[in-house]
N, C-alpha and C positions, 0 to 999 in steps of 0.2 A: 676505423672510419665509421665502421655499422654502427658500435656502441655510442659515438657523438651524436650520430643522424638519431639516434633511440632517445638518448641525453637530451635534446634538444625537441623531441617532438613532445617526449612528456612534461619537459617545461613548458611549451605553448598549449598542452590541454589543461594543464592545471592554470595557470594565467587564463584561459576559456572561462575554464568553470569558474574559478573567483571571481572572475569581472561578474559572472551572469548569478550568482550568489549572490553580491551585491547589490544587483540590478536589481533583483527580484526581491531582496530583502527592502530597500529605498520603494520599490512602489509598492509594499506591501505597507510601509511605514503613509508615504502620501495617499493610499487607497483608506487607509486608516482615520487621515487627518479630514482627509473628505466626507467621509461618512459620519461622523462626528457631528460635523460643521450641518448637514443636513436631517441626521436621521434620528429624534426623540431619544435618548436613554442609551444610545451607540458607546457613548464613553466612557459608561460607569463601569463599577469593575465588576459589579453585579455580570453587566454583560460581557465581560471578556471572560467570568468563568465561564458564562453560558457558550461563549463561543469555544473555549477550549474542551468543555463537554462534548460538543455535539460535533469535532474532530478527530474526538480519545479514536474511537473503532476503527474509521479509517485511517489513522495513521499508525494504529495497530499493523493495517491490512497491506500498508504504502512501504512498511520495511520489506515484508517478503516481496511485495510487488515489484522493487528496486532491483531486488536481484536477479527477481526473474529477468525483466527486460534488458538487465548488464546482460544477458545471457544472449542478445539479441530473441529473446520467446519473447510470451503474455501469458496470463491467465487469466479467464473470462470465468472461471468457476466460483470466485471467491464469494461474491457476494449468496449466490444459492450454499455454499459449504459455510456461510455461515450462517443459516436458517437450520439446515439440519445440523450442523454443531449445537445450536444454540434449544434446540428441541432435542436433541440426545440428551444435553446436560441439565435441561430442565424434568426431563424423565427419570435420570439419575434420581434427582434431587427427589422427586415426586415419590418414587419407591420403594429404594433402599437407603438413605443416610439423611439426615438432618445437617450433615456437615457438607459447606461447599468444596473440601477435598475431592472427592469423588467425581461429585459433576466437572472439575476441572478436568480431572483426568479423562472420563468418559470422551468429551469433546477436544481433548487434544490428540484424542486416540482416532477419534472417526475424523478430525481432521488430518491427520497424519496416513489414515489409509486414501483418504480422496488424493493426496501428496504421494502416496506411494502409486497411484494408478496414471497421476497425469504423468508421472515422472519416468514412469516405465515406457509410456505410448512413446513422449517424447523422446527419449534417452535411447533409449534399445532397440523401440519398433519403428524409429525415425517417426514417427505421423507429426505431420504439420502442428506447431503449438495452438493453434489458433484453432482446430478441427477436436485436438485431441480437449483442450478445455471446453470447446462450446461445448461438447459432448458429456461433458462431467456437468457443464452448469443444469442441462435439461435433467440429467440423474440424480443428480442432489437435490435440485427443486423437488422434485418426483418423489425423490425417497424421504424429502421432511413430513411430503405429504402423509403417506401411506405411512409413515410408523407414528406419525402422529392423530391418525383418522380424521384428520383436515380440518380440526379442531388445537388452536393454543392448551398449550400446557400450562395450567394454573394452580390456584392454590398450596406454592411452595412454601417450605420452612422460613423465617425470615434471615436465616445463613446462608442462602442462596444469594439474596441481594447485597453480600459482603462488598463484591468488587463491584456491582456499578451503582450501589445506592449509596457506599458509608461517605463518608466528606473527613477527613482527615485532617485536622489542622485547617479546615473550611475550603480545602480545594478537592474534587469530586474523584473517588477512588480509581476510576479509568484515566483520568488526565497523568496516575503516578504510573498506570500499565504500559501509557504510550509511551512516555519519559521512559522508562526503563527500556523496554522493545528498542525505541530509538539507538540510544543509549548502546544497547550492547550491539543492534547493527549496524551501526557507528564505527565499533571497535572490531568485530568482524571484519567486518568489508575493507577496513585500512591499516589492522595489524595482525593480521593471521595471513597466514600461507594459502587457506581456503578463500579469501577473499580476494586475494590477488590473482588466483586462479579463475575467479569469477571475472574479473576485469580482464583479466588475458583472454579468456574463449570469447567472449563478447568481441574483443577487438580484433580476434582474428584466431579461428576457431584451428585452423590448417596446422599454423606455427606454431600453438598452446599443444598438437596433440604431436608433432614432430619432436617438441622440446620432451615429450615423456610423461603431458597431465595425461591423467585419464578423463579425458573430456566427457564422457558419459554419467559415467559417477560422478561428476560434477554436478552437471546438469542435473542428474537425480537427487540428488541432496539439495539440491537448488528448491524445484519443486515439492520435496518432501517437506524442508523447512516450511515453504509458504504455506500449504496444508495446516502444519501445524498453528501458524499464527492464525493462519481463519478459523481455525477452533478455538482460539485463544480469542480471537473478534467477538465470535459469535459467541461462546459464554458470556463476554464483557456486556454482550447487547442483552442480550438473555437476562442476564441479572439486574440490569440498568431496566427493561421494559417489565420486570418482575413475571417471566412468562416464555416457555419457549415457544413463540413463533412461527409457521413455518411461509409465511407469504414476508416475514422481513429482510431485512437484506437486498430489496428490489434495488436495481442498478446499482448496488457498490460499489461493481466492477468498474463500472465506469468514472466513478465518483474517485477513485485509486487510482484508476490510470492515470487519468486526468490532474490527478496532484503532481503524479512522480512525473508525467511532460511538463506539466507549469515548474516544476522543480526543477529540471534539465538535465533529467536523466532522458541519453537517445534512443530511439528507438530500434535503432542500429545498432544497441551495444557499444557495450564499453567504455562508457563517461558516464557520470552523473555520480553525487554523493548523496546520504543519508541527512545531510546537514540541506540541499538541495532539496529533498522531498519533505524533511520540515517545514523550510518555510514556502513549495508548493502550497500543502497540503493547509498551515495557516492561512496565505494568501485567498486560498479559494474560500477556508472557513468566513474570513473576515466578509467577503465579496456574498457571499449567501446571506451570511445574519444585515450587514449592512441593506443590501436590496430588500430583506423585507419587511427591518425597523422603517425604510423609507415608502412603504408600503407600494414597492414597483410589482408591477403585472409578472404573476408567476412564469408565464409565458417568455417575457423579455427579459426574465432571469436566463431561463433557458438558453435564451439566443445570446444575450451576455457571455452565457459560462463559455457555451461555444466560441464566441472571439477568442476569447482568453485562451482558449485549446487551440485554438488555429494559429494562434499569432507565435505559440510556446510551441507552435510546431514548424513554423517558417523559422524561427532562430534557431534551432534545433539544426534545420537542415542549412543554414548561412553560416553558422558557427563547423560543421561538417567541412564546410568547402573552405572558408579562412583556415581552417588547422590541414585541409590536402594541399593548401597552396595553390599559386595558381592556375589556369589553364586545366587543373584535371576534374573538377566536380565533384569530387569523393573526397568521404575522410580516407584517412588511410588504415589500411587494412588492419 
């Protein structure tokens, strides 16, 4: 009887998520048609590579971000950990190698320790996700600073600008980073044992650690992974602005959250797909490049992007209460 009521609930999340898959791909398709019809040069393809440039990093930063929030956590650190990533690996490059081997490695390293520390707070020392990452983001800011002496890192080899300057086949080398990132978290999240384990503790943390996961190590490896993509961001940006940076990366965090909600992953854990935070993460690209070919007030942008978070947050919570059924307000556990 249990296993049908299970049968049955994960067929009405999955019909959730594709309807709102849908939904979000159609007005990403008519948000598209719109901006076209009003905004100079919106159509060319010139500008749809421009828009898939200027999404490559955060949708780099939206796959680990996904998992995290299956996790019901967040992490507010990403966008400062990829400042100091992206000034690690531009120091790399600056010192010891001509080759951008190294600065990969560098900044996948120092993002995997900022991964190993949110991951420990959260995982082991319980701290609030939310407490334990604001906490990383003031440190990582801090620390770009200070090993950079509040000074860009310039003058690198021109091997460093491999992965955000080359154009491959004429589409820009970070639009192939996202693709793949996507790509394998894609395939993660929906055929691996570690994925499903991510969606289990999300949906109900009690039952996952009853059934015998180790919900901690989970979780850790959760946050470790994400580290590591924001070092993997933050070189992308690094090599792409020819310069390690340390004041770049302002608001990413937000800018990632904010896709993988417009995408329909909950905030509550345990829904949302990687196919979801794609076309989030398009959707909002489109809605930024179109307001300001149409040359709208930066400001009314702002209050824009906010609708669009708020509205991808009241369905969020309606789609919550249609899958508890009715009379109770909640998803289910």
């Amino acid at each position: 009887m249990s296993s049908d009521v299970a049968a049955t609930s994960g067929r009405t999340e999955r019909g959730w998520q594709r309807a709102a898959d849908y939904i979000l791909i159609l007005a990403t398709i008519v948000e598209a048609i719109v901006f076209a019809s009003i905004a100079p040069g919106f159509g060319s393809f010139a500008n749809a590579i421009n828009i898939a440039l200027s999404i490559a990093v955060t949708g780099v930063l939206a796959v680990g971000m996904t998992a995290v929030i299956l996790t019901a956590g967040i992490d507010l650190s990403v966008g400062s950990v990829v400042a100091l990533t992206g000034v690690a690996g531009a120091m790399a490059a600056a010192h010891w190698t001509s080759s951008i081997a190294l600065p990969i490695v560098v900044a996948l390293i120092v993002g995997a320790i900022t991964g190993v520390v949110n991951g420990s707070l959260v995982a082991y020392l319980r701290v609030q996700p939310f407490i334990a990452t604001l906490a990383m983001l003031t440190i990582a800011r801090g620390a770009a600073f200070i090993v950079s002496g509040g000074r860009s890192i310039g003058n690198l080899p021109d091997s460093f600008g491999l992965i955000g300057r080359s154009v491959p086949f004429g589409i820009p080398a970070p639009v192939y980073v996202m693709a793949a990132v996507m790509l394998v978290g894609a395939f993660v999240l929906r055929r691996t044992v570690f994925g499903r384990r991510i969606y289990a503790i999300g949906g109900n943390p009690e039952a996952s650690w009853l059934a015998g996961v180790d919900t901690q190590r989970v979780i850790f490896y959760v946050y470790l992974l994400n580290g590591i993509l924001a070092g993997l961001g933050g070189l992308t940006l690094a090599s792409r602005l020819g310069a390690g940076v340390p004041n770049s990366g302002l608001q990413y965090e937000l800018d990632v959250i904010a896709a993988v909600v417009v995408g329909g992953t909950s905030l509550a854990g345990g829904r949302g797909t990687i196919v979801g935070t794609f076309w989030g993460t398009v959707f909002i690209g489109v809605l930024t490049n179109g307001l300001n070919l149409a040359n709208v007030d930066p400001y009314v942008q702002k209050v824009a992007l906010g609708v669009v978070i708020l509205i991808a947050a009241i369905g969020d919570q309606l789609t919550g209460r249609a899958e508890a059924g009715p009379g109770t307000g909640h998803a289910p556990g």
